[in-house]
N, C-alpha and C positions, 0 to 999 in steps of 0.2 A: 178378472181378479187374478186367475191363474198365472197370468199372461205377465201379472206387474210383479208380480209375486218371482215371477223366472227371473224376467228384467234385474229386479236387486240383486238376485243372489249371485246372478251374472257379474254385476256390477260392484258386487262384493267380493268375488273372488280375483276378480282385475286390478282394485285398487292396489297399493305399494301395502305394504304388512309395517305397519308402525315400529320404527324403530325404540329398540329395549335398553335400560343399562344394567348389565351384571358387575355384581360389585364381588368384592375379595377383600377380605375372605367371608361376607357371610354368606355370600352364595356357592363360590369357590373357593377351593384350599389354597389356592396358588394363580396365579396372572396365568399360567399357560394355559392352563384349564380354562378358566374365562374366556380366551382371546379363542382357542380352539370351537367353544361351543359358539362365539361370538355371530353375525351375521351384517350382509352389508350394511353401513350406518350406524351400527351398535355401537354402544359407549360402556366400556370398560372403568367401574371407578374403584381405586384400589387403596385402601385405606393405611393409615402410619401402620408400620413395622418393615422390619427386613424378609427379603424374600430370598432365599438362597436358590435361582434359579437363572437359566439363560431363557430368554424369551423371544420368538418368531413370530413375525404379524405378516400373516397372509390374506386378510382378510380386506377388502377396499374400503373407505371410507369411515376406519375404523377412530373412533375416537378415546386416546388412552390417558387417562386422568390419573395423575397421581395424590394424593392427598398427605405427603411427608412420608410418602414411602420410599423403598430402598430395593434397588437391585441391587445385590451382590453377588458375582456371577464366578466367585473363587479362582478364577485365573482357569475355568472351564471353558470359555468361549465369548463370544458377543455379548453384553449386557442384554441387549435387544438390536434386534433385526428386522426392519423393516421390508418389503420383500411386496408390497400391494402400494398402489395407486389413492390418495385423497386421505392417506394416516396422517394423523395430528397428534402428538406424545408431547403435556405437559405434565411439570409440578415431580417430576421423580430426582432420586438422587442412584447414578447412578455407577460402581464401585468394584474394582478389581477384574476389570474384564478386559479380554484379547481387545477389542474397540470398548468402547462405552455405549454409543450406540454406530450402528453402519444403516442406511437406508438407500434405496433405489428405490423410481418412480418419480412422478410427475403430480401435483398439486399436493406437498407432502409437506408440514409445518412441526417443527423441532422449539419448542418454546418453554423458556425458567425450567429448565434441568439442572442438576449441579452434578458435574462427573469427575472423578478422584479416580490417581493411581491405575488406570487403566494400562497395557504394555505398550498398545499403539496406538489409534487416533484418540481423542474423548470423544467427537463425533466427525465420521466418515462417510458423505454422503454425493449423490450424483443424481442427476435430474433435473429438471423444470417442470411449470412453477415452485420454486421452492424456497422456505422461510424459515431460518433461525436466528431467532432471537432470544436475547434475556436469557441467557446459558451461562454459567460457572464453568469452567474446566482446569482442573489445576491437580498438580505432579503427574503426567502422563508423560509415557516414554517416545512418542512419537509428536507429528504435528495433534496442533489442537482440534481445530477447524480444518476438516480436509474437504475441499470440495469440487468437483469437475460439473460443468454446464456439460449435459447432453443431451438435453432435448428442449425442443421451442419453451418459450418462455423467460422471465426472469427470474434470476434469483436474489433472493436479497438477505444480509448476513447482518445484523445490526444491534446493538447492544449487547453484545456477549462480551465478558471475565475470562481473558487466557492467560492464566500466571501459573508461573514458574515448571513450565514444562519443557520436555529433551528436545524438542522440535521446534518448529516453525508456531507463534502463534495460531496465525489464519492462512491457509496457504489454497487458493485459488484458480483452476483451470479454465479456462474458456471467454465467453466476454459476458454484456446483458447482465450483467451484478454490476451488485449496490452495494460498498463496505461502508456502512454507517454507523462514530457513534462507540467501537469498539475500543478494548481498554486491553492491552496485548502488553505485558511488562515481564520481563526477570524469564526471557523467555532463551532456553539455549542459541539457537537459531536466530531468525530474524521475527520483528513483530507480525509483518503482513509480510506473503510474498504473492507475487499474481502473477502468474504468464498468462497473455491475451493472447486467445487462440480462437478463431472465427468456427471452429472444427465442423467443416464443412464433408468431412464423411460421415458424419449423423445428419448429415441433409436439413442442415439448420441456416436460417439467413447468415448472411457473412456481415463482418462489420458492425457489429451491435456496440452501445456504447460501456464505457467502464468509469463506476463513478467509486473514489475513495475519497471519502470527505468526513470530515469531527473525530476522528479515530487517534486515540494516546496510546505512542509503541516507544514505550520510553525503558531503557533499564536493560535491554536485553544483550546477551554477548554476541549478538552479529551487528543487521541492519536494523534501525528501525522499521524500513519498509524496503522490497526489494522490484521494482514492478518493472517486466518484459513484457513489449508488445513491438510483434513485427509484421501487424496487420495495418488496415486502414480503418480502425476503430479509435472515434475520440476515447481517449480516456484524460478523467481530469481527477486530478490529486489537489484538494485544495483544504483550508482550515485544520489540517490535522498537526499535532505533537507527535515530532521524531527526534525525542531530544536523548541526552543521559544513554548511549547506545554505544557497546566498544568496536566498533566498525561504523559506517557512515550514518549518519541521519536520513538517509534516502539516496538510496542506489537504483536507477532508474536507466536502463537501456531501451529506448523506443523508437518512435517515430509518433507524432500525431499528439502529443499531449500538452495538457494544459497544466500548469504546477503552480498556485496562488495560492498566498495567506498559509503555507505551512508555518508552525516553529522547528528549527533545526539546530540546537542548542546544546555547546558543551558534549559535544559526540566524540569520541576520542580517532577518529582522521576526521575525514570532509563531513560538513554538515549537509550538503546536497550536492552528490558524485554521478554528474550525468552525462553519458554516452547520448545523444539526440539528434534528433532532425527533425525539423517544424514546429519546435515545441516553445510555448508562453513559459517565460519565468517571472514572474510578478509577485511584489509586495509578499516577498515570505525573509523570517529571519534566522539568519546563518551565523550566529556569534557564538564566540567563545568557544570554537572547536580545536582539536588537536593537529589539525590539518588548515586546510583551505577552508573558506568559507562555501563560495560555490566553484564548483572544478566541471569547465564542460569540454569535452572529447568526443572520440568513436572507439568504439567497442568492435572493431570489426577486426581484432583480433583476439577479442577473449574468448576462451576455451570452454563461457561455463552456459552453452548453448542458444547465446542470443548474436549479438554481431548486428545486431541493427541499426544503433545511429549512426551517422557519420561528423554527428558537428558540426554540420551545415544548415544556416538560415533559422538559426535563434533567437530568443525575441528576449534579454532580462531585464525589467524596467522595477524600477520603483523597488530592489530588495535592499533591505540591512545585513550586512557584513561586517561585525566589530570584534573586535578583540580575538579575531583566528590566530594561532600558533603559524601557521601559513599567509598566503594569501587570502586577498579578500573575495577577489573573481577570476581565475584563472582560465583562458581558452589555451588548449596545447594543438588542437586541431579543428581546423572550419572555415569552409568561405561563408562570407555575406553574412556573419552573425551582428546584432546588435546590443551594448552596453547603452542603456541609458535611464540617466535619473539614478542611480543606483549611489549609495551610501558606504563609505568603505571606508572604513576609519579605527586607526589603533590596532593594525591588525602587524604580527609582528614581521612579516616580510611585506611584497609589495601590494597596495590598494588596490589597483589591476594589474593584471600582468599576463601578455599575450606572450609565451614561451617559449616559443616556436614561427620558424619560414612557413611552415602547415598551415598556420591561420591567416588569412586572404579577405581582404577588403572587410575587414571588422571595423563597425562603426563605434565610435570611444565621445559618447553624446552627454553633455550636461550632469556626470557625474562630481561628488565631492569625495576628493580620495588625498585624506590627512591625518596628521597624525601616526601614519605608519614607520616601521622601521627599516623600511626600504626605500624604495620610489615608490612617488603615489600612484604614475601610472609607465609600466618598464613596459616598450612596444620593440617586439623583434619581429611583428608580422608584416605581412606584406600590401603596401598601398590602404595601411590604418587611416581611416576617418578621425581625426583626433579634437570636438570642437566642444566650447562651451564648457570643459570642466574646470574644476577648483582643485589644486593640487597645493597644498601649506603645512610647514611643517615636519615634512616625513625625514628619517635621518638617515643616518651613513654621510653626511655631506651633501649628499645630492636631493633633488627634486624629483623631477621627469626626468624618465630616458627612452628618450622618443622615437631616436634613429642612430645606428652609426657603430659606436662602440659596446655600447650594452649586448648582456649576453651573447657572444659571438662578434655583432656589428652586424646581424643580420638586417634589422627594422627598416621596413622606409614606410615614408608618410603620404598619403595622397592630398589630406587637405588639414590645416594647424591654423585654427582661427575661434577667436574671442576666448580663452583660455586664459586664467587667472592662475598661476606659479607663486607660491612665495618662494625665499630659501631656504635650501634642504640644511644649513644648520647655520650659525652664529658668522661663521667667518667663510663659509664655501658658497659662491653663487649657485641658482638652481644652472641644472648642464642640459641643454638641447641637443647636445653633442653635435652632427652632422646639418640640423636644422637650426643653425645660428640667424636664420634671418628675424627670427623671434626671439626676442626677450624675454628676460621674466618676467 
């Protein structure tokens, strides 16, 4: 009896000690007090009112509940400070601080907060796994969403409100995230911006993928969306609104990416301004911009830290292009890229228009490029694939300008077959200029 009687109480002092919740104020006067006496796995529940305090969570596995409470932290420091491993902070608002909130650590979840008037981020955080969702953040002086991958895991950033703040809505370091779903407008800066960085001196896998997908960056005075990657990480931008934006609809310098089913609408220049290499452009719509519809290059002299595509070996099938102030698709630089199936119509310069001796064996496949006020399709590049499009309609007199005289007289053609021309106005033939063996 002795013997079982030891046994339990052995076995009683080995188990874990049941995790508690201390509530605020009726158990504590204040969150700091609470989170202070807190213990691993404790839950912290802190009831409606304002809290005039900064708050530090050191504690792991801390669970912090707010219940229409309010941090207001009077422009003394951090809202809350996250600083332990496996914390989860929802349901707070949180109000006048150096950040709103900043956390470090690994399995750490940031969920339905709502942060105001902060000086610089609303939330500032770095680690993996890690999760913010369902957030507010609006008049803060800096980005909204600040966040660096640095340790194994994914991060995932989804459903959150970034309006009308000095900075960047969501702005992104590293790969392994998931931008889902977010709602980034009227934002100083750009709505999303992401540099893909493998950052492989945190001894983290290289290469992880990067997905931005359902996400509306509409309204703001940069980019809707800004995304660098000069790793070998897929990243795919697809389904989201980059429209209403006073700089591009998506500015995108990479290599390795996939760009489908965006809308890039009425942006005051280019709806989709891409420096690329290996990159899918597919079924996204680029109308009504104050520039170009889609504008693809290399970046390998922009100063603002990327330089990664070249332009070469692009794939854009199947996009709408209408009614641009510019062009509908413009290559100024790139071998082996390919136009095809694409829709370019009523844009006020030319339908396509390869601008440059830089662009090298671009293929100009089964497009309809009409209606424009230039040529449907103006080629100065070099040994252009030119086959299967519909070009009717477009004015200035002219039609196509294939080869010869257009811009410079650079253009030549490597192959001009089954192609449908109407002419380019009432009394002017369409002009092949130097490729007269075809008609209109």
């Amino acid at each position: 009896m002795r013997t079982a009687s030891m046994l339990l109480a052995l076995l009683a002092l080995a188990a874990p000690a049941a995790a508690d919740t201390l509530k605020v104020p009726a158990d504590f006067a204040t969150i700091g007090d609470a989170v202070a006496a807190a213990a691993d796995g404790d839950t912290v529940s802190v009831s409606k009112g304002t809290y005039l305090e900064t708050v530090i969570v050191s504690v792991p596995n801390l669970k912090l509940v707010g219940k229409n409470a309010t941090i207001d932290a009077q422009f003394a420091g951090t809202c809350l400070d996250i600083e332990a491993n496996g914390v989860s902070v929802s349901g707070f608002t949180l109000a006048n601080g150096t950040n709103g909130i900043f956390a470090s650590g690994s399995d750490i979840s940031i969920s339905k907060c709502k942060v105001y008037t902060c000086q610089a981020a609303g939330i500032s955080a770095e680690g993996a796994p890690f999760t913010i969702s369902g957030n507010t953040v609006q008049g803060c002086g800096g980005d909204v969403i600040s966040y660096l991958h640095s340790l194994p895991g994914d991060g995932l950033i989804e459903k959150n409100t970034c309006l009308q703040n000095n900075g960047d809505g969501i702005e992104v370091t590293g790969d392994a995230t998931t931008l889902s779903k977010n709602r980034c407008e009227q934002n100083e800066n750009s709505g999303i911006n992401v540099f893909v960085d493998s950052l492989s001196l945190f001894g983290l896998p290289v290469d992880q993928p990067v997905l931005i997908e359902k996400n509306t960056c509409d309204g703001n005075e940069d980019d809707g969306a800004d995304v660098l990657n000069g790793t070998l990480s897929l990243v795919t931008i697809e389904k989201n609104s980059f429209s209403n934006n006073c700089d591009d609809g998506l500015f995108c310098d990479a290599l390795n990416v996939v760009i489908s089913k965006n809308t890039c609408d009425d942006n005051m220049d280019d709806g989709l301004d891409l420096a690329v290499t290996g990159t899918q452009i597919e079924k996204n719509s680029a109308s009504g911009n104050q520039d170009d519809g889609i504008s693809i290059g290399s970046a390998l002299d922009l100063g603002n830290g990327g330089g990664f595509g070249t332009g070469n070996d692009n794939t854009a099938t199947n996009n709408t292009c209408k009614g641009n102030r510019g062009d509908g698709i413009v290559i100024s630089v790139g071998n082996d890229d390919t136009l095809a199936s694409n829709k370019c119509t009523g844009n006020l310069d030319d339908g396509i228009d390869l601008n440059s001796a830089a662009s090298t064996a671009t293929a100009v496949l089964d497009n309809t490029c009409s209606d424009n006020g230039h040529e449907g399709i103006d080629n100065t590049g070099q040994q252009t694939a030119i086959e299967g499009n519909v070009c009717k309609n477009n004015g200035r007199g002219v039609g196509p300008d294939i080869a010869g005289t257009g811009d410079g007289g650079a253009g030549t053609v490597a192959t001009f077959t089954g192609n449908k021309f109407g002419t380019g106005g009432d009394t002017t033939a369409s002009r092949l200029d130097n490729y007269t063996a075809t008609g209109p």
